[in-house]
C-alpha positions as CSV (number, residue, x, y, z in Angstrom):
1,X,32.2,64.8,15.1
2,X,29.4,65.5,13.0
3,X,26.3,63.1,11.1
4,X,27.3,60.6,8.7
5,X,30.6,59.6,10.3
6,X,31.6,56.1,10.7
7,X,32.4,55.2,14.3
8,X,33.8,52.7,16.6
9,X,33.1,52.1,20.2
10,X,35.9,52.1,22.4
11,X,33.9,50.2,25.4
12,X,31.9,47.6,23.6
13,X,32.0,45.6,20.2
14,X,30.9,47.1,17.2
15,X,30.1,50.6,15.6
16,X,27.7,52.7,13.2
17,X,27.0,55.7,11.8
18,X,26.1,59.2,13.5
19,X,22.7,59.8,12.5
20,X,22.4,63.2,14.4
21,X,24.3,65.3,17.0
22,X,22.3,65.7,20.0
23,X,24.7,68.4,21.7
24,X,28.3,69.0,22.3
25,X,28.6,65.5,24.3
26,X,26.5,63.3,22.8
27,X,25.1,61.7,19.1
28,X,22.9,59.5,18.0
29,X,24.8,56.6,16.7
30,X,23.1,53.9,14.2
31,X,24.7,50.6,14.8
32,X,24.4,48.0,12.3
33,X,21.6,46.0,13.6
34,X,19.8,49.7,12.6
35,X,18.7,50.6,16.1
36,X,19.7,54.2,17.1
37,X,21.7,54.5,20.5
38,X,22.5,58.0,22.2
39,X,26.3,57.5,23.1
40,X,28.5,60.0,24.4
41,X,31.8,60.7,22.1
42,X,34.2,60.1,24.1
43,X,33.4,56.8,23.8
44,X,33.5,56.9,20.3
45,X,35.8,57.0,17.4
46,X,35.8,58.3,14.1
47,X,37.2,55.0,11.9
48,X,38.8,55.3,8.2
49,X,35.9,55.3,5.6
50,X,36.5,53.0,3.5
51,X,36.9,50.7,6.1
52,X,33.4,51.5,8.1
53,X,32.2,50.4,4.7
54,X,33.3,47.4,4.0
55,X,32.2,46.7,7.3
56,X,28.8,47.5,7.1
57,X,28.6,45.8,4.1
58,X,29.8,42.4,5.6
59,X,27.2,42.9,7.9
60,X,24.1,43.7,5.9
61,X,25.6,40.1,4.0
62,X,25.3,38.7,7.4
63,X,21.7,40.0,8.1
64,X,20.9,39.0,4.5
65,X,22.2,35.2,4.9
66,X,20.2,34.9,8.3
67,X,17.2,35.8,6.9
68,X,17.6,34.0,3.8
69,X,17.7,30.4,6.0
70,X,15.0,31.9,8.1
71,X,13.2,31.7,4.7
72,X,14.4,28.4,2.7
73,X,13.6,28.6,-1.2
74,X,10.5,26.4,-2.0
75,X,11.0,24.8,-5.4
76,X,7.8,23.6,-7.0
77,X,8.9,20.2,-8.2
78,X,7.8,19.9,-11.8
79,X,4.3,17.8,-13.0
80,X,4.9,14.5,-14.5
81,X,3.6,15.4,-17.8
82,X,1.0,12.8,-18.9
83,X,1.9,9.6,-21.9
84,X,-0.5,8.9,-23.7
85,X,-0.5,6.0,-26.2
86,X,-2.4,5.5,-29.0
87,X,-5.4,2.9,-28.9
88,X,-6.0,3.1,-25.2
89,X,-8.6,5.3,-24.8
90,X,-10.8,2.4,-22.8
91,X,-10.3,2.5,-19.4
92,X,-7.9,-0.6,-18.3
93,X,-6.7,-0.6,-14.4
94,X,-5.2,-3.0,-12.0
95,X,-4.3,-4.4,-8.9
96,X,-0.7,-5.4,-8.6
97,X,1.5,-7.0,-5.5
98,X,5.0,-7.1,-6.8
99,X,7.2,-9.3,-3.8
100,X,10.8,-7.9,-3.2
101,X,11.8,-11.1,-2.6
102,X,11.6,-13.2,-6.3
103,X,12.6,-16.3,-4.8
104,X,10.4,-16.5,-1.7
105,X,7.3,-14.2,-2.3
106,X,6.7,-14.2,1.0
107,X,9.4,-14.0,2.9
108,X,9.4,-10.5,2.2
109,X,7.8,-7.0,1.7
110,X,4.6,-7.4,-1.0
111,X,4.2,-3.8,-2.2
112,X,0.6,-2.9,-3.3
113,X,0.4,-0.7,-6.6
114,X,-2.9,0.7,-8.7
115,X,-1.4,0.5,-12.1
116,X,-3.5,2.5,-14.8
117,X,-3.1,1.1,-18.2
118,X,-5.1,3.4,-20.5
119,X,-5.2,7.2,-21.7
120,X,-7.8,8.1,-18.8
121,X,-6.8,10.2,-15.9
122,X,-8.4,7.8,-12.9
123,X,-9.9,9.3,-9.3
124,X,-9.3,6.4,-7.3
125,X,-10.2,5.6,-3.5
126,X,-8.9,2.8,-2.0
127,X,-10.1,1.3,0.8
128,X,-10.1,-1.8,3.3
129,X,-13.0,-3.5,4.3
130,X,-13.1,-5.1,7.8
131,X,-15.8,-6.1,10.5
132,X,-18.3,-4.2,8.0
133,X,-16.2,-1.1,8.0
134,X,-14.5,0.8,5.6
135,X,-10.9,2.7,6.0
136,X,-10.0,4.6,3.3
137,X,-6.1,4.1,2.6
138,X,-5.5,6.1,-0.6
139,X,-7.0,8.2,-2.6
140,X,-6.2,11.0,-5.5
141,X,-5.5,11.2,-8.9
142,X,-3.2,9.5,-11.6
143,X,-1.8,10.2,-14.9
144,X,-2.9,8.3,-18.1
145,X,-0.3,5.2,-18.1
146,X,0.8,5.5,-14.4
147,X,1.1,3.4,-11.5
148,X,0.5,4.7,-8.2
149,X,1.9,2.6,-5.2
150,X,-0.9,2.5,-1.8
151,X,1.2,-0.2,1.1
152,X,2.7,-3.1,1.5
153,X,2.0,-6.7,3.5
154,X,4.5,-9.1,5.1
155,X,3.6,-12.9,5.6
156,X,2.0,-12.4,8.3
157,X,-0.3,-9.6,7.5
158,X,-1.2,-12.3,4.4
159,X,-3.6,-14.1,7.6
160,X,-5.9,-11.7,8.1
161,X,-6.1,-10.1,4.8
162,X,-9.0,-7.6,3.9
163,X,-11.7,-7.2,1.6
164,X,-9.7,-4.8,-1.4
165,X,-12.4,-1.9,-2.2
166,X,-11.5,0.1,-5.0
167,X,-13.7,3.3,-6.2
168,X,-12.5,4.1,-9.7
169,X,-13.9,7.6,-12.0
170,X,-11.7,7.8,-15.8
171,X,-11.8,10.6,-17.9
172,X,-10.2,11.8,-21.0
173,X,-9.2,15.7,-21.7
174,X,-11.8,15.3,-24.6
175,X,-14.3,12.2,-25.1
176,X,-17.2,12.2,-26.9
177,X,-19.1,10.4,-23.5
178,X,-18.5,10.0,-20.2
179,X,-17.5,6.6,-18.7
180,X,-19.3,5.3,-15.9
181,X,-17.7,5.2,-12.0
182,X,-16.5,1.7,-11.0
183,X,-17.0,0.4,-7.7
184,X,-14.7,-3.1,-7.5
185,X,-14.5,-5.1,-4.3
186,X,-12.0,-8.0,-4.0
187,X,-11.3,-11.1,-1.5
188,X,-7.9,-12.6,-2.2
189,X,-7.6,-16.3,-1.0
190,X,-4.0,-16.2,1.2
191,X,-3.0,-19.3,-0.5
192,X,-2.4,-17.4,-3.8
193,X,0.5,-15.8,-2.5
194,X,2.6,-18.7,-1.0
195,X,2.2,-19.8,-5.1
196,X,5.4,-19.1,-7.4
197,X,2.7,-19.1,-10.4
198,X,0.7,-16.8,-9.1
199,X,3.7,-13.9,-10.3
200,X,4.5,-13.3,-13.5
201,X,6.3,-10.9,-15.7
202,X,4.8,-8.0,-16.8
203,X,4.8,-4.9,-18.6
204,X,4.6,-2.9,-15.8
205,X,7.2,-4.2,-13.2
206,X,10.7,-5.4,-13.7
207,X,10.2,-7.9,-11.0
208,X,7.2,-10.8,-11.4
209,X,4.1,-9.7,-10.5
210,X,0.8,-11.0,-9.2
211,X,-1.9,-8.6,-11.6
212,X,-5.9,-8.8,-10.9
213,X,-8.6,-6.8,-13.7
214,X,-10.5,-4.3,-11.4
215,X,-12.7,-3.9,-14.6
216,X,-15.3,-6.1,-15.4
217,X,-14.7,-9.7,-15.9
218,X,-16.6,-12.1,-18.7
219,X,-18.3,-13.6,-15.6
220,X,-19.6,-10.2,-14.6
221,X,-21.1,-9.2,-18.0
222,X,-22.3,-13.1,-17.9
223,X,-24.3,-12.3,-14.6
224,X,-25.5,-8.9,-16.0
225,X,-27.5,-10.8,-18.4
226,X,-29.5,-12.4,-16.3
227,X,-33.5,-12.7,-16.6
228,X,-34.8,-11.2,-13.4
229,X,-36.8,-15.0,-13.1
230,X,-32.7,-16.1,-12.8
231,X,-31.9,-13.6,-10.3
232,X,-35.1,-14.3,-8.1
233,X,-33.5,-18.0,-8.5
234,X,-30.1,-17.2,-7.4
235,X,-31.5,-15.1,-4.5
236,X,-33.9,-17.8,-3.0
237,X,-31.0,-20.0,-3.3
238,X,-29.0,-17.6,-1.0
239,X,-31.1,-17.4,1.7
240,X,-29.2,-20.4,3.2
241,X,-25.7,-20.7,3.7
242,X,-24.7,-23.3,1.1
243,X,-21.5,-25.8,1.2
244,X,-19.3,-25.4,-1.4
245,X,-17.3,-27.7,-2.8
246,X,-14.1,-26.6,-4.1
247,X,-11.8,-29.6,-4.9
248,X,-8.6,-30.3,-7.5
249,X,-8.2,-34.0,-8.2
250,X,-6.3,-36.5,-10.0
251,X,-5.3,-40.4,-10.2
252,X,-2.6,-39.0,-8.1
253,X,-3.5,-36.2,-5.7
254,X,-6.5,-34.5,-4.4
255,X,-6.1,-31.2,-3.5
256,X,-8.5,-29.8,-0.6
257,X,-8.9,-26.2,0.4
258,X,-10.2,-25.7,4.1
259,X,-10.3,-21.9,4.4
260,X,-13.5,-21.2,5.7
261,X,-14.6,-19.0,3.2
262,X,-13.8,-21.5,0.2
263,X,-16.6,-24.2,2.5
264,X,-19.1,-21.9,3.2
265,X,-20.6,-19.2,1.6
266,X,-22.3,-17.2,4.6
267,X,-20.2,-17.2,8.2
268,X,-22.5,-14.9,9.4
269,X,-24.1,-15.9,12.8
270,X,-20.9,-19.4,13.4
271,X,-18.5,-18.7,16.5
272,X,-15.2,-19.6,15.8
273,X,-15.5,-23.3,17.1
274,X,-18.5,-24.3,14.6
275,X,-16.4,-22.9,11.8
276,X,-13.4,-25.0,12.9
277,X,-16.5,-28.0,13.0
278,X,-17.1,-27.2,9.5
279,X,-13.5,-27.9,7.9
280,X,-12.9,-30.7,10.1
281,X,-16.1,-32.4,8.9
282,X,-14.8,-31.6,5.1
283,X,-11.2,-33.3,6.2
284,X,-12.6,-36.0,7.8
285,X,-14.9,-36.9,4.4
286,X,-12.5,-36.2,2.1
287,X,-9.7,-38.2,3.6
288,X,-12.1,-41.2,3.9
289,X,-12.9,-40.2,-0.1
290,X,-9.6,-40.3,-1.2
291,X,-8.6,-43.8,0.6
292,X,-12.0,-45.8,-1.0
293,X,-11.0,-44.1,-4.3
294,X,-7.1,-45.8,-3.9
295,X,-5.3,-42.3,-4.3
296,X,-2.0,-41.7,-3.6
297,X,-2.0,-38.6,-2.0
298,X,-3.8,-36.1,-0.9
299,X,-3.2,-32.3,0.6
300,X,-5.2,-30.2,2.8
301,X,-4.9,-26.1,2.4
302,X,-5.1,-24.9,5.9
303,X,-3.4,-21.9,6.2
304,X,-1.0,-20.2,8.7
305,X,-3.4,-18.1,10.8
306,X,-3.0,-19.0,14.5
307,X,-2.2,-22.5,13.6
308,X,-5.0,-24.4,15.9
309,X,-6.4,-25.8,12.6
310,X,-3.7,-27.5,11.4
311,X,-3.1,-28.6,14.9
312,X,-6.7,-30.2,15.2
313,X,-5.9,-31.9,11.3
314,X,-2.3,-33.4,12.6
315,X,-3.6,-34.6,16.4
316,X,-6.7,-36.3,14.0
317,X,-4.0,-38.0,12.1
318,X,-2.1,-39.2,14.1
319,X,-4.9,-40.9,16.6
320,X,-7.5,-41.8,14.4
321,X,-5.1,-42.7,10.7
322,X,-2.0,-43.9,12.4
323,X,-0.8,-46.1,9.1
324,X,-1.0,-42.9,6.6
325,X,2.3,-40.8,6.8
326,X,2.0,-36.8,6.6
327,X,4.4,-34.1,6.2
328,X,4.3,-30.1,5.6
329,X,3.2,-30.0,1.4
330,X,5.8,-28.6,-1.0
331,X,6.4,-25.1,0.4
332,X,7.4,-23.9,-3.5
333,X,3.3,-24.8,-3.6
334,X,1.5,-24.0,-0.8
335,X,4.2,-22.2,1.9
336,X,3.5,-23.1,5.0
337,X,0.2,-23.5,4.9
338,X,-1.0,-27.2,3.8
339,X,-0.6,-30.7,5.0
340,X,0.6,-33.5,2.8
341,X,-0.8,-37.1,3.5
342,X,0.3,-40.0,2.0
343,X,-1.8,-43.1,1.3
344,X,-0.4,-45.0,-0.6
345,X,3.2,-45.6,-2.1
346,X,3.9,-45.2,-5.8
């Protein structure tokens, strides 16, 4: 037996090559994991050549497959190249909730996209604000002509909706100036959802769509123009918390919205009990309105939430206005979220 014969073990699985012959009993055999074991050669036997080969060439495939899924291939997944279109160099960006549910808005997932409708790349953060804290919940970049989705709400995250914060830097690859950052803040009245007419079709989504400007509005640039004698005004006039009435009427129905936030301007410093004292004031003078004035009907906006509102309007109408009948308001209209009471037959 000499070095460089192929060899089998006759006492245990397996074989190798004879590296070296350490005396007249015993080699150095090379097994085909490539560790080097001293074995006697009576325990070994020279195998046919070609054979050993093929061998240790099914098992250096072997060792090569193991290591290869020990190591899966990464493959970089190609960049969305950017579209651009030409006459949209202004920066243009959105706020879209597209329902997956067309024929009940609410009755199923409301997915939240950023839709970016010019040839700027956008940095975007998007936050929530709640109980004067902000939580970032997306942030990064996005293409020219792009939409970029952030979360979706069910109905009954649509109660305790937050305050939508957007932080918005465009860009262009080459631009003779540089746009200034947007900082956008929204409140969305839960009402708006419940309505089919708040969706429409759009450009951007194959399903209707509910699609709110995070640019400046007319109002804003309005505002902007201010004298600072106007502001001074507008300021002095905050410094109380102010009524506000917010009211849709006609010869047939008056429509009344009791969300807190639609009444008052300022909550700060009201527990939850004056605050339910303020809408039930506006309910109880608006009914009485609407029955001097002869209208027919009249519906009050109250919300889902934890329903104690509308129980406090309904226990009211049925002590104190036994004669009127009321009844849940079209649910195509309002959801589930508004009162209907009727005053007088057509």
């Amino acid at each position: 037996m000499k070095a460089g014969d192929k060899v089998r073990f006759l006492n245990a699985v397996g074989g190798g090559v004879v590296k070296s012959v350490i005396n007249k009993t015993m080699v150095n055999v090379e097994d085909y994991d490539g560790f080097e074991v001293p074995t006697l050669i009576s325990e070994l036997v020279v195998v046919d050549d070609s054979l050993s080969m093929n061998t240790e060439k099914r098992f250096a495939r072997i060792r090569a497959n193991e290591k290869k899924e020990e190591q899966p291939e990464i493959k970089e997944q190609p960049k969305a190249e950017p579209k651009y279109i030409a006459g949209k160099d202004s920066p243009d960006c959105y706020l879209a909730f597209v329902p997956q549910n067309e024929a009940n808005p609410v009755d199923g997932e409301l997915k939240v996209y950023l839709v970016n409708n010019s040839n700027n790349f956008v940095l975007y953060n998007y936050s929530h604000l709640k109980n004067k804290v902000y939580r970032s919940v997306e942030s990064g970049k996005m293409n020219p002509n792009s939409k970029r989705y952030l979360e979706s709400f069910t109905r009954m995250d649509l109660n305790e909706l937050p305050d939508f914060q957007f932080q918005l830097v465009f860009f262009l690859e080459e631009s003779p100036k540089l746009e200034s950052p947007v900082v956008k803040s929204l409140r969305l009245n839960p009402v708006k959802f419940y309505r089919q007419n708040s969706y429409e079709k759009t450009k951007y989504f194959t399903q209707n769509a509910m699609v709110i400007s995070l640019l400046e509005t007319e109002l804003e640039t309005e505002v902007e123009k201010l004298t600072e004698s106007e502001v001074a005004k507008v300021i002095q006039e905050k410094d109380e918390p102010k009524v506000v009435l917010k009211r849709t009427v006609s010869p047939e129905l008056v429509e009344i919205d009791l969300h807190i936030h639609e009444l008052l301007e300022d909550t700060r410093g009201l527990s939850n009990h004056e605050m339910l004292e303020v809408q039930l004031g506006r309910f109880r003078n608006e009914l009485e309105t609407a029955i001097g004035n002869g209208t027919k009907r009249i519906v009050f906006i109250h919300g889902i939430g934890n329903g104690t509102l509308k129980q406090e309007l309904r226990k009211e109408l049925s002590a104190k206005y036994k004669k009127y009948y009321f009844q849940d308001a079209s649910f195509k209209e309002y959801g589930y979220g508004a009162t209907m009471v009727i005053l007088k037959n057509a």
